[in-house]
N, C-alpha and C positions, 0 to 999 in steps of 0.2 A: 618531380617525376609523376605522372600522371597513372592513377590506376586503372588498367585495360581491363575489361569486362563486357560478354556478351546474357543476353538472357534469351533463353528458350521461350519466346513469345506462341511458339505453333503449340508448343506440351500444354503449356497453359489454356489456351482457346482451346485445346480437346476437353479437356477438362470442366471450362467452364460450358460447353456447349453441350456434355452431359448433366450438368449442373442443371442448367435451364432446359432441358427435354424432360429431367425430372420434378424439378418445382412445376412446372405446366400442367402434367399429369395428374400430381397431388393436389394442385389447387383445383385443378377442374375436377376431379372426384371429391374436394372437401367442399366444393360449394353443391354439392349435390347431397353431402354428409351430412351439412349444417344448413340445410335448408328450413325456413322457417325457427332457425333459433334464435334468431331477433324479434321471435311476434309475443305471443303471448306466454307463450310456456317459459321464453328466456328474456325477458325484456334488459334491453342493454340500457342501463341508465347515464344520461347524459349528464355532463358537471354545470345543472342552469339554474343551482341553487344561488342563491345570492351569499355572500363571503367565502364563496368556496375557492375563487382567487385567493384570499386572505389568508386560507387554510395553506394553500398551494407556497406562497410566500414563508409561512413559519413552517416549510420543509414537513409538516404531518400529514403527509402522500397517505400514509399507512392507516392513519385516523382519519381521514379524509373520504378513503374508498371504499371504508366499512361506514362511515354515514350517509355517505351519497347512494349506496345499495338497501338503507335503512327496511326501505318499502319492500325491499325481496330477499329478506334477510336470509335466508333458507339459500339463497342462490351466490356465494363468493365470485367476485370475478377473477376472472382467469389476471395472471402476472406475468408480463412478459421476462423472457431470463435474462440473465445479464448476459454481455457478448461472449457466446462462444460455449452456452450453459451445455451443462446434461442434467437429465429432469432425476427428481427421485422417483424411485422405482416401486412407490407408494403409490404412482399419479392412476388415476383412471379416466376420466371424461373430461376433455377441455371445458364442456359446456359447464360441468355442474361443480368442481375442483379446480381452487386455487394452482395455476403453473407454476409452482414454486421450483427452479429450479438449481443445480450447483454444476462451478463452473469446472469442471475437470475431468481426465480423460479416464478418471479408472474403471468406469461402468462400461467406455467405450462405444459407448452412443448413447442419444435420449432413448426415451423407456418407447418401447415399440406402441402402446397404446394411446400416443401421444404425438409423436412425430415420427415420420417414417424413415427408420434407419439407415436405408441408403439415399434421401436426402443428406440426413445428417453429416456421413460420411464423403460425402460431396463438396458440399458446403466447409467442414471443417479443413476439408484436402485441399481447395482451391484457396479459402482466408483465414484458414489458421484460425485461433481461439478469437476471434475479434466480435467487433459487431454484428461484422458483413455476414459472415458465418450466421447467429442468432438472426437478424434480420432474416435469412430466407427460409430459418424453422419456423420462425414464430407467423409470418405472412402465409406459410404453408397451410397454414389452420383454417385460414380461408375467415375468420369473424370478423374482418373487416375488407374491403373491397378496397380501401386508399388504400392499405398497407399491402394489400398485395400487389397494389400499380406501383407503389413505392420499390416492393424488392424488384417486382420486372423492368420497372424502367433502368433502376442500378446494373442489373444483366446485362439489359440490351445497351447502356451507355459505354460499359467495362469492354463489351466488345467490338462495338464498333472503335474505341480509340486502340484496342490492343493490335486491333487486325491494322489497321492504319498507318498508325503508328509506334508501334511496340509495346511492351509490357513497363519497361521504364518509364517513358513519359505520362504511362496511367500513374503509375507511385506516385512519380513526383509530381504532378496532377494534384493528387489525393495529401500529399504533405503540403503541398503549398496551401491548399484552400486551408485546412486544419491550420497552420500557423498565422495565415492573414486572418482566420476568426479568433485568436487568442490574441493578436496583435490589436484591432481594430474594436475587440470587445463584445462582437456579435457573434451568435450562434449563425454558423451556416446551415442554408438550408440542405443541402450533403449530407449533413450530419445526423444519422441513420437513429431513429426512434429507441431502438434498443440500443442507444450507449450505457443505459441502466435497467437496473431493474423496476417495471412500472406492474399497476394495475390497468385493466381494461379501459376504465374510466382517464387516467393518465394517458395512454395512448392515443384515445379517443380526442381527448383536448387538443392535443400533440398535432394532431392531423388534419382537426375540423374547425378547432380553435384558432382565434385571430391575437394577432400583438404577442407583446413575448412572452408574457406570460405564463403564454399555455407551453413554455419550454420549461416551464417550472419555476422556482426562486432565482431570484438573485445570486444567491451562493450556489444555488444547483447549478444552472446557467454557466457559470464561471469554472464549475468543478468537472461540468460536460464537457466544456471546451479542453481543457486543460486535456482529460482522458480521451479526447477526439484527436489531440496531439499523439498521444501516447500510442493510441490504437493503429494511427496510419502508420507511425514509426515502425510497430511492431508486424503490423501486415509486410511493409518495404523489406524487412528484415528477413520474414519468412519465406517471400518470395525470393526474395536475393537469395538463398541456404537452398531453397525448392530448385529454381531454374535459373541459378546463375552459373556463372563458369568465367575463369578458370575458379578451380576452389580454393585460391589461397586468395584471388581478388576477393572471391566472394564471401570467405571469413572475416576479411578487413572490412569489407564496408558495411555485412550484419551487424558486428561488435560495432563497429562508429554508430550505426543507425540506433544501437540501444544504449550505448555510454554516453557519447555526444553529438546528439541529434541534427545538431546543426553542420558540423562538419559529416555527417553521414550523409545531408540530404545537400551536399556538394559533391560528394563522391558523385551521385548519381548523374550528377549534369556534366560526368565523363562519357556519358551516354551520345553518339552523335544523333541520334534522333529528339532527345533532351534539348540538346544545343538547337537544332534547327528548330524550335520552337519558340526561339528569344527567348532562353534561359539566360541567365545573370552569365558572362564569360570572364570572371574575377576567375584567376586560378591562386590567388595567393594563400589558400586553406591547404597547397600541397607544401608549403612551407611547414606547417603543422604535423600532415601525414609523415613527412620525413625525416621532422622532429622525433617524432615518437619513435618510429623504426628503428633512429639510432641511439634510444635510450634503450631499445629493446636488446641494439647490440648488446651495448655497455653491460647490461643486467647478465647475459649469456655470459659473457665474457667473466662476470665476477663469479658468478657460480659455477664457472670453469675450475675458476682458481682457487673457489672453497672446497671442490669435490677431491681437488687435487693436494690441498695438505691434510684435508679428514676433516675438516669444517662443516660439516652437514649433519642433520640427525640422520642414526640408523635405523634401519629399520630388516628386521629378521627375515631371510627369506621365506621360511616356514608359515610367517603369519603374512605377506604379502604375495600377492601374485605378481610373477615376473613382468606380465606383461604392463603391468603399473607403476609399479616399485620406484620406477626414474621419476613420475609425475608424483607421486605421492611424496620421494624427497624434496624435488622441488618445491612443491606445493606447502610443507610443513617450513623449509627454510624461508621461503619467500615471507610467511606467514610471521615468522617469528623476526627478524629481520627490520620488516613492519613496522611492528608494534616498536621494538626497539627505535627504532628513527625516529617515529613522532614522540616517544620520550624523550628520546636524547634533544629534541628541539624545542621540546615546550616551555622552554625560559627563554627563548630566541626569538627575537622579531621573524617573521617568516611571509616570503608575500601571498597573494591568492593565485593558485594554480590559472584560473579562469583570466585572469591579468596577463599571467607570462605567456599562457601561448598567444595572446593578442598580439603580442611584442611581438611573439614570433610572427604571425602569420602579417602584420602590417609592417614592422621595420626591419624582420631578419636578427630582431636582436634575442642571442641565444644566453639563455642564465647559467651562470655561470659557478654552479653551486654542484659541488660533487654526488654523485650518483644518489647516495643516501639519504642527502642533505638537500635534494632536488623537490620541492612540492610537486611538481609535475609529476616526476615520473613515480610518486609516493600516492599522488590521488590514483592514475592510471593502474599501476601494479592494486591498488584497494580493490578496485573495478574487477580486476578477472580473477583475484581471490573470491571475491563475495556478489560481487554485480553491483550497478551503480546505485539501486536503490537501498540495498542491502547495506552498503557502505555509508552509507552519510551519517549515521551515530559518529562513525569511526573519523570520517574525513572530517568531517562539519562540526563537529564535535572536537575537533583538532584547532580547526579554521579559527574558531569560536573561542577556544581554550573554554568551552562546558566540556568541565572535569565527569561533571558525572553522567553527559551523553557520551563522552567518550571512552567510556570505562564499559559503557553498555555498547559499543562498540566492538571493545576488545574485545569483551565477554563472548559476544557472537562469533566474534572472529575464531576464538580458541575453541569455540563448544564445534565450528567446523574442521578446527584442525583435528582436535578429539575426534572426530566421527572419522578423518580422512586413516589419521594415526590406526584406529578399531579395523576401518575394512580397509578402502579404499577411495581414488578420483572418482573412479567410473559408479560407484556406488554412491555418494556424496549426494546427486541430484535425489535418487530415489527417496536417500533418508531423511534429507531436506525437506523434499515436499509431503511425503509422509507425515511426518515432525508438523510440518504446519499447515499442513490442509483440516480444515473446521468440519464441523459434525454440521452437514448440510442441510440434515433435519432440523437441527436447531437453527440454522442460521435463516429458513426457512418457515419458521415461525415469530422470526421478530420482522419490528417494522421495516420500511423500503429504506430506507437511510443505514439501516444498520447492515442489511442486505447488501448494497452498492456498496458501502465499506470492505465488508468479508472479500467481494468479489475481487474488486479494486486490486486487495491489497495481496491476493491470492495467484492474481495475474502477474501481478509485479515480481513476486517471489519465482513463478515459474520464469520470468525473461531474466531476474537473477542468474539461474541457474543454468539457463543458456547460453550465459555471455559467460559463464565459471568454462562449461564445458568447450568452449572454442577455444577459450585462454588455456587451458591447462591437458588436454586431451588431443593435441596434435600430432602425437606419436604414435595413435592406434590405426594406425593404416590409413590407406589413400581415400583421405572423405569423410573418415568417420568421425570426427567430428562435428562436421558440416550436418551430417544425414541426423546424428544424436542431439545436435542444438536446434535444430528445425522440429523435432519430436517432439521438444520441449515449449517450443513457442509454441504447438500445437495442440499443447498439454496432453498428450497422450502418453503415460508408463507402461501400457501396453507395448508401444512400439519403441520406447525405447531401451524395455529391457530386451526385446527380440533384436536388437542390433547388437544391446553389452553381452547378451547370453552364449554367441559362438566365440566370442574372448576366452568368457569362464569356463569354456568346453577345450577350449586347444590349453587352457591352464590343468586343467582337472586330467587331462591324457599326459600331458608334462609329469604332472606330480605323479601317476599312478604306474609311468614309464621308471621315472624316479624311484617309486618306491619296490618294483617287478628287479631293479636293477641289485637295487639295494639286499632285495632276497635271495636272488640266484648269488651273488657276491657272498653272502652269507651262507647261506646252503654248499658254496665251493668249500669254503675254510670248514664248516663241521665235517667234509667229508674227509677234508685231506687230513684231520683231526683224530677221526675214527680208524683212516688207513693208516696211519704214524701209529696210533695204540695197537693195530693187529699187530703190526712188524715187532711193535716190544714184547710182546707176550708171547711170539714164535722164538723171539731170541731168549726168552728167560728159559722157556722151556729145552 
């Protein structure tokens, strides 16, 4: 059965055609800001050192752009953020201070002295925490004149295909090229400058540089591609949760687009504007989609019949909010459930998840191994407890039988269910990312490698907890899921706790109804208490 899905291509175009009214503005006042700061007073040093390839090669970006500025040591060059940054609220002058910046939403926006806020807000509302997004901060600055041709021509490309031919076939555009450059082994030229964090001098090469090199290392190169994957995935995903519809299609093909990529970015070519493109018209990946659906029965179906003989943990009204309390059971059962099955299997042959649904989707052949006992639906269920990247200690660590990545696995797994056990589902992202978001001052003091690490791994943890929140949050009303996992990929906790906060308000008037009820109740019985003692005291007398 095929998933039907429309997307709001016109919401989009308003959006980004205020996008580009205001990068225009900003750039034409920053070339007017930064006029003259490539002459003398700012000299931009170029990489025409000899071995500085070399340097570029053993990945020391960061010892690299503090040599190559040797001659104006007093002057750091600016560093472009990593996709989708927010700057520290340290920064003052792009010209004279390092861009050091961190990539998340709790400052909710870059530092006003640095890029202009409702850019950012722009930017971030139209591409989510991605590149795309950093690409038109960091061009906003105006210090380089290709990079600002670079974000405007992305603008005007994005919109002429959207206007066109829809919003979908830009995605899937933007995924296709990202996978034929990790296929083929080449960096595409697409592939937006800020996928990491650079120096001025890094950019520079990037742009004016010839051969690949000037795309960095070989490992760099490799690990660009790789996150140019990841980045489209997650834009496709954003966009799908932003302006898709209907919302249960559009929860399904987010979660495919960040668990399994490749059947996500088949969903898409149920698109008829996709198709008219001489898109691939294999349908046999709905062999798959409807695979899983009815393992998703199955699972419904078995925690029917656990809730029904008292199989489930409890959990105290008093300490849980009602409007959770079901996901939260769930959530802790499913959890535990888990763990138990890949114990119970780890002296058993067992095949690769990635294997079976091949089977399915090329012969129809469905396995035949009970619900528990199922790799498939033991990887998937890993998935929207933890999120796919979150998960692989646990899965892969299973897959592998490494006992002691899988231990580190569990451990994560429990220290989430512990967190869910303490509050709650809806609370779970916040303390998550909390829990692991890094001291960005620091992270912004070590080198570019270590940099792109933090960010890397900091994005990942937030699409974690957006594929948690789709999976396990489908009971708080029409969308809010969809509205709360999109918040996510966006990295903004601002906006996601202003969605969970009128939950904890209709909970907090429950409990206070509750406990008004509980005093007048009490207040009747002292009184009838006090009338019963008058009546005895008339009778004695």
């Amino acid at each position: 059965m095929r998933t039907p899905f429309t997307m709001d291509s016109a919401g989009f175009l308003t959006l980004l055609d205020a996008l580009e009214r205001r990068f225009n503005n900003v750039t034409a006042a920053s070339s007017l800001s930064f006029a003259g700061i490539d002459g003398d007073l700012y000299p931009v040093v170029q990489p025409a050192r000899a071995g500085e390839e070399d340097c570029a090669d053993r990945g020391e970006s960061a010892d690299f752009a503090q040599s190559a500025g040797a001659e104006d040591s007093a002057q750091p060059e600016p560093a472009a953020p990593c996709p989708g940054a927010r700057c520290d609220s340290a920064l003052r002058s792009p010209a004279s201070t390092p861009l050091s910046c961190d990539f998340h939403g709790r400052t909710g926006a870059f530092h006003d002295e640095v890029f202009d806020p409702q850019l950012v807000e722009l930017a971030s509302s139209a591409f989510g925490s991605t590149c795309w997004a950093s690409l038109m901060c960091v061009a906003s600055l105006g210090l380089d004149a290709a990079l600002v041709e670079c974000a405007r021509q992305f603008l005007t490309h994005t919109s002429i295909i959207v206007r066109q031919k829809g919003l979908a076939v830009w995605l899937y555009d933007l995924i296709n090229d990202a996978t034929m450059a990790m296929l083929l082994g080449q960096t595409s030229p697409r592939m937006p400058v800020t996928i990491r964090p650079m120096s001025q001098v890094q950019i520079s090469r990037w742009l004016h540089g010839s051969g690949v090199k000037r795309f960095g290392s070989q490992q760099q190169r490799a690990a660009d591609r790789a996150e140019y994957g990841n980045q489209a995935h997650r834009l496709a995903a954003y966009c799908m949760l932003r302006w898709g519809a209907p919302t249960a299609s559009s929860a399904q093909i987010a979660t495919m687009l960040l668990t399994n990529p490749g059947i996500g970015m088949c969903m898409l070519r149920e698109d008829p504007n996709v198709r008219a493109q001489g898109a691939c018209t294999d349908t046999r990946y709905r062999r798959v989609v409807e695979y899983l659906r009815s393992l998703h029965a199955q699972a419904d179906l078995d925690y029917a019949r656990a809730l029904k003989i008292g199989d489930v943990p409890w959990l105290s009204p008093d300490g849980h909010a009602a409007v959770t309390i079901a996901a939260d059971r769930r959530y802790l059962y499913d959890a535990n459930r888990l763990v138990h099955a890949y114990r119970a299997l780890w002296d058993r042959a067992t095949a690769d998840p990635a294997q079976l649904l091949m089977a399915v989707e090329e012969t129809r052949t469905l396995p035949g191994e009970p619900l528990w006992e199922n790799p498939v639906y033991l990887r998937d269920l890993a998935d929207s407890l933890m999120g796919s990247v979150l998960s692989d200690d646990l899965t892969m660590g299973f897959q592998q039988r490494d006992r002691e990545r899988f231990d580190r696995g569990v451990r994560t797994l429990e220290h989430m269910g512990d967190q869910v056990r303490a509050m709650n589902v809806l609370m779970l992202p916040i303390m998550a990312i909390d829990e692991c978001e890094p001291d960005w001052n620091a992270v912004a003091a070590r080198g570019y490698k270590a940099r792109t690490t933090q960010w890397r791994a900091f994005c990942d943890r937030c699409d974690d907890l957006a594929t948690v929140v789709l999976a396990q949050l489908q009971g708080q009303g029409e969308g809010f899921h969809v509205r709360a996992a999109a918040t996510l990929l966006k990295q903004s906790l601002p906006e996601y706790c202003e969605l969970a906060l009128p939950l904890f308000e209709q909970e907090i008037e429950r409990l206070a109804a509750r406990e008004q009820d509980a005093a007048d109740a009490s207040a009747g019985v002292c009184g009838q208490e006090r009338e019963g003692g008058a009546v005895h005291v008339d009778m004695a007398a």
